[in-house]
C-alpha positions as CSV (number, residue, x, y, z in Angstrom):
1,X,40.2,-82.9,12.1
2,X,37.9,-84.3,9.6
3,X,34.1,-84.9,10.1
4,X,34.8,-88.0,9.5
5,X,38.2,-90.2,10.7
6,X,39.0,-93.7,9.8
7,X,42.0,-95.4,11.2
8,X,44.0,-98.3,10.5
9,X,40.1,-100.4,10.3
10,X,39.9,-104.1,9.1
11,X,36.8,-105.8,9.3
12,X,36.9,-109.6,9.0
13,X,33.9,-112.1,8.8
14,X,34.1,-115.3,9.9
15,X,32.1,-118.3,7.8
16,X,33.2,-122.0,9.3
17,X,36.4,-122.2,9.6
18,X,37.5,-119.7,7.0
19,X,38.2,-115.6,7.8
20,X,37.7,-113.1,5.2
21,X,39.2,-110.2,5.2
22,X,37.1,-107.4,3.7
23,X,38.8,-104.5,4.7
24,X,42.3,-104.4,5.5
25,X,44.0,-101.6,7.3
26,X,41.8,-98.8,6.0
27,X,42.8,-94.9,7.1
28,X,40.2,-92.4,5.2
29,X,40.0,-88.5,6.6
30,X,36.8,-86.7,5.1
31,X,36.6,-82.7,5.5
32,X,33.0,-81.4,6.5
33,X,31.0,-80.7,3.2
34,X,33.3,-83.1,0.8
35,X,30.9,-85.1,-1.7
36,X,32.9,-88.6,-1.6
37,X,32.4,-91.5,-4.3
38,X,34.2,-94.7,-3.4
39,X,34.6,-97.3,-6.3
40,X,35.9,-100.4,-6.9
41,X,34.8,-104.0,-8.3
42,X,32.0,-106.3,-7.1
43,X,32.8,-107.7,-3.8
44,X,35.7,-105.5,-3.1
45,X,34.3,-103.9,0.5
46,X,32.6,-101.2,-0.5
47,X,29.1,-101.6,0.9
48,X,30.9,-102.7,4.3
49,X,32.9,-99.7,4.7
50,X,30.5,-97.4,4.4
51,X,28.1,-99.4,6.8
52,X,30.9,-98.9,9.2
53,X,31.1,-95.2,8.4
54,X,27.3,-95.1,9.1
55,X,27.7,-97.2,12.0
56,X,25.4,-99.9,11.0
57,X,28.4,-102.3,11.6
58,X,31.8,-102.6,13.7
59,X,35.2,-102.9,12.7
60,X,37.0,-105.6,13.7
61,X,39.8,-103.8,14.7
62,X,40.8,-99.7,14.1
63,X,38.5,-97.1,14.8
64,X,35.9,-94.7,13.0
65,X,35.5,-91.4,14.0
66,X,32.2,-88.7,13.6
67,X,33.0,-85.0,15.1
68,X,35.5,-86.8,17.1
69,X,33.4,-89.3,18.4
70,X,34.5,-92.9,18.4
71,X,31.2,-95.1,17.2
72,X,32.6,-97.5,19.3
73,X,32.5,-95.9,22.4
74,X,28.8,-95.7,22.0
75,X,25.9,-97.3,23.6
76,X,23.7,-99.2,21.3
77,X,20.8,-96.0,22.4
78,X,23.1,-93.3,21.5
79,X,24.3,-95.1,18.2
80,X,20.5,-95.4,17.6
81,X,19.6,-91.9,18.0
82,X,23.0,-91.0,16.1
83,X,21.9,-93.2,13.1
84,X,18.4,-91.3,12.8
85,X,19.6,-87.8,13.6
86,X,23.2,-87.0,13.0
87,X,23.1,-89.0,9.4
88,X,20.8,-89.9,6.8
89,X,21.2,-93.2,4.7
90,X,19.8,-93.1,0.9
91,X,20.2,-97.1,-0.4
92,X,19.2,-98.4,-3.5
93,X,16.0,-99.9,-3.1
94,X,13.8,-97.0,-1.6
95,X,12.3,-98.9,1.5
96,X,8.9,-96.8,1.8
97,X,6.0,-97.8,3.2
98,X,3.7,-98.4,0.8
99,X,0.3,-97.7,2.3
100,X,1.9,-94.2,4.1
101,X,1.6,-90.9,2.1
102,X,5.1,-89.3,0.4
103,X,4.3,-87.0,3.3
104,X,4.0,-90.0,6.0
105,X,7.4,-91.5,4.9
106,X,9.1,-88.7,4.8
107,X,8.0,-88.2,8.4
108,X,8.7,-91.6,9.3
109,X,11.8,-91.1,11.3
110,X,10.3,-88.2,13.4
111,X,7.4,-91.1,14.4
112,X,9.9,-93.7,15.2
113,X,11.5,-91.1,17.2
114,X,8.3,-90.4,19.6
115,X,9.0,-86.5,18.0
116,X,5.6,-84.1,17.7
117,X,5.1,-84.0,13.7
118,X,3.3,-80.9,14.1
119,X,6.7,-79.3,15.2
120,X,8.1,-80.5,12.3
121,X,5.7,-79.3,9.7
122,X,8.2,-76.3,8.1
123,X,10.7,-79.0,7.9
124,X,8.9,-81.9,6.1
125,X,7.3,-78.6,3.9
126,X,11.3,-77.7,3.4
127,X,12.4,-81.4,2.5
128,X,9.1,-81.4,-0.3
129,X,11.0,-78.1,-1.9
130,X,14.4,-79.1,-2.1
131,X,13.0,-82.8,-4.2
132,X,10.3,-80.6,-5.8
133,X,7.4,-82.8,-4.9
134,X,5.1,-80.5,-2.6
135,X,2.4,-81.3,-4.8
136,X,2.7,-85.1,-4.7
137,X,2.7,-85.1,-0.8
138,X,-0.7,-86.6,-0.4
139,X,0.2,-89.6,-2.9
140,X,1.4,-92.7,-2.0
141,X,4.6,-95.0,-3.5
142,X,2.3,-97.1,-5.6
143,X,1.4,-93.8,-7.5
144,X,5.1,-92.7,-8.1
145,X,8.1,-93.7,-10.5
146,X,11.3,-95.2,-9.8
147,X,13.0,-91.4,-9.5
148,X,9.9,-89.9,-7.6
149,X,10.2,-93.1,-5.1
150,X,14.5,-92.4,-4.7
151,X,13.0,-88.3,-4.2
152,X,10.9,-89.3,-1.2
153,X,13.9,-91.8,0.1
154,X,16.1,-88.9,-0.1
155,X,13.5,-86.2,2.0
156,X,13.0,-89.0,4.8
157,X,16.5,-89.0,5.3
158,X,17.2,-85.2,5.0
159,X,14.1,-84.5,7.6
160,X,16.1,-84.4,10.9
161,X,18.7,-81.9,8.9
162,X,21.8,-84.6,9.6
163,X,25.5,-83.2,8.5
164,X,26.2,-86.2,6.8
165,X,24.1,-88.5,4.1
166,X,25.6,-92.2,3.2
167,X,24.6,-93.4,-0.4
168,X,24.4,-96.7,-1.0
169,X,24.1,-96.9,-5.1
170,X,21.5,-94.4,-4.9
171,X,20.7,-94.8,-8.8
172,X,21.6,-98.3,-9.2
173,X,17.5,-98.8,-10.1
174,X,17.2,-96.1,-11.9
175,X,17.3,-95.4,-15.8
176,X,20.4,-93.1,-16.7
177,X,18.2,-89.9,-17.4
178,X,16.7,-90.3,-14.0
179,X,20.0,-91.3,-12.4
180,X,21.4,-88.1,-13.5
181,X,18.6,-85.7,-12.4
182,X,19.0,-87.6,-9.2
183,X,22.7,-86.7,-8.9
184,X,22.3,-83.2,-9.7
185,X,20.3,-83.4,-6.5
186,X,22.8,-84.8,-4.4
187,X,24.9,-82.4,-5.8
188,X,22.2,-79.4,-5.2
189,X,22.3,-80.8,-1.5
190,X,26.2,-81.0,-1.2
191,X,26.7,-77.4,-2.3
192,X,23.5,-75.5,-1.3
193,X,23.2,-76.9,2.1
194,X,26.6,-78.1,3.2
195,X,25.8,-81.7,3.1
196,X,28.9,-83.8,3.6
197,X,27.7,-86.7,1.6
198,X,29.6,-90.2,0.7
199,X,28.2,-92.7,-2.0
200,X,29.0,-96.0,-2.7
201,X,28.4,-96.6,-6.5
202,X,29.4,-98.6,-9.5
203,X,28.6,-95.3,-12.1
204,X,31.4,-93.4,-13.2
205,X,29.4,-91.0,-14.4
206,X,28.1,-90.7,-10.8
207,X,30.9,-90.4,-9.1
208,X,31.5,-87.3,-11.1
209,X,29.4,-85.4,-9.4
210,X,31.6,-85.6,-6.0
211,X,34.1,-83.5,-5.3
212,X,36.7,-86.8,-4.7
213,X,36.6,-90.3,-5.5
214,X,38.1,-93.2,-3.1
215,X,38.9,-96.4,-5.5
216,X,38.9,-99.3,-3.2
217,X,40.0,-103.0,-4.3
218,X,40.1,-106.3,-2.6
219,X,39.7,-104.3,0.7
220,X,42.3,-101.8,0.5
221,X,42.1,-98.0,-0.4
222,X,44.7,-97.7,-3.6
223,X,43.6,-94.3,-4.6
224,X,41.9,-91.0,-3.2
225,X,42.1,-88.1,-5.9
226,X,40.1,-85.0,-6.3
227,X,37.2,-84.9,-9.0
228,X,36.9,-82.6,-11.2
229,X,33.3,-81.2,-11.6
230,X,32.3,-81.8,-15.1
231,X,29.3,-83.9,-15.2
């Protein structure tokens, strides 16, 4: 059983009197610690299936599965909870607050959780390490770059130690150089501390830092193939 289970799932949206079918029939099994990359061209599903991965949206039909767990079955609480503990989303814009501290918006999901920061302190000092920015804690956004910015984007979401981070074009603001210092983090994260981690991403230089790569077009899955490591 994978971490991760995705069976026969369409998603549909309806505008007037026209349906859309976005995803069609989708079945995707991901093994606890795998580094996925799914591809594809503009407008082909990808941002929707991994919101339904994430549960931040519901299939239309089919089912997705985390350790077993049917999203479905969930109330909108648990799903809640589930969305800031279990997993941790990276997107491309980096969503901090900008008045707060790199330290403050890293901690940000604790706060929203009514969680004790104080009991948390080893943690936030971990997530500083592992982006290497423990001496930039007491700065705020304004005062960072673009990679510093997608650093402290990346803590807040690793601070409640979730088993599973979603990427949504994690360097898609980013210069190249940049990009790729950001990906050998992801990648640092996926090996060193067992981070099961699936990106969505237009790079294919980025996806070559996962471990397999999911190309999805006009809503269907028409290839998953291992990656060789070599970026």
């Amino acid at each position: 059983m994978g971490i991760i289970e995705v069976k026969n799932v369409n998603r549909s949206f309806q505008n007037g009197k026209e349906t859309a079918h976005v995803l069609k029939n989708i079945s995707l099994n991901i093994e606890e610690g795998e580094f996925v990359s799914i591809m594809g061209p503009s407008g082909g599903g990808k941002s929707t299936l991994l919101y339904l991965l994430g549960g931040l949206d519901q299939p239309t039909s089919g089912s997705v599965k985390i350790d077993g767990v049917d999203l479905s079955t969930l109330k909108d609480k648990e799903l809640c909870r589930m969305r800031n503990e279990d997993i941790g989303f990276v997107f491309q814009f980096y969503n901090l607050v900008p008045n707060l501290s790199v330290e403050d918006n890293i901690a940000l999901p604790l706060m929203l959780s009514g969680k004790k920061i104080s009991d948390y302190k080893d943690k936030i000092d971990e997530c500083l390490d592992i982006i290497g920015m423990k001496e930039k804690r007491k700065l705020t956004p304004r005062e960072l770059s673009g990679g510093q910015q997608q650093r402290v984007a990346i803590a807040r979401a690793l601070v409640f130690d979730p088993k599973i981070l979603f990427l949504d074009e994690p360097i898609g603001n980013l210069d190249s150089k940049t990009g790729f210092k950001i990906m050998e983090l992801f990648r640092k994260i996926n090996e060193k501390y067992n981070k099961t981690i699936i990106q969505v991403t237009h790079s294919e230089e980025a996806a070559e830092y996962g471990t397999s790569l999911v190309k999805l077009v006009d809503g269907q899955i028409k290839t998953v193939k291992p990656v060789s490591m070599t970026a």
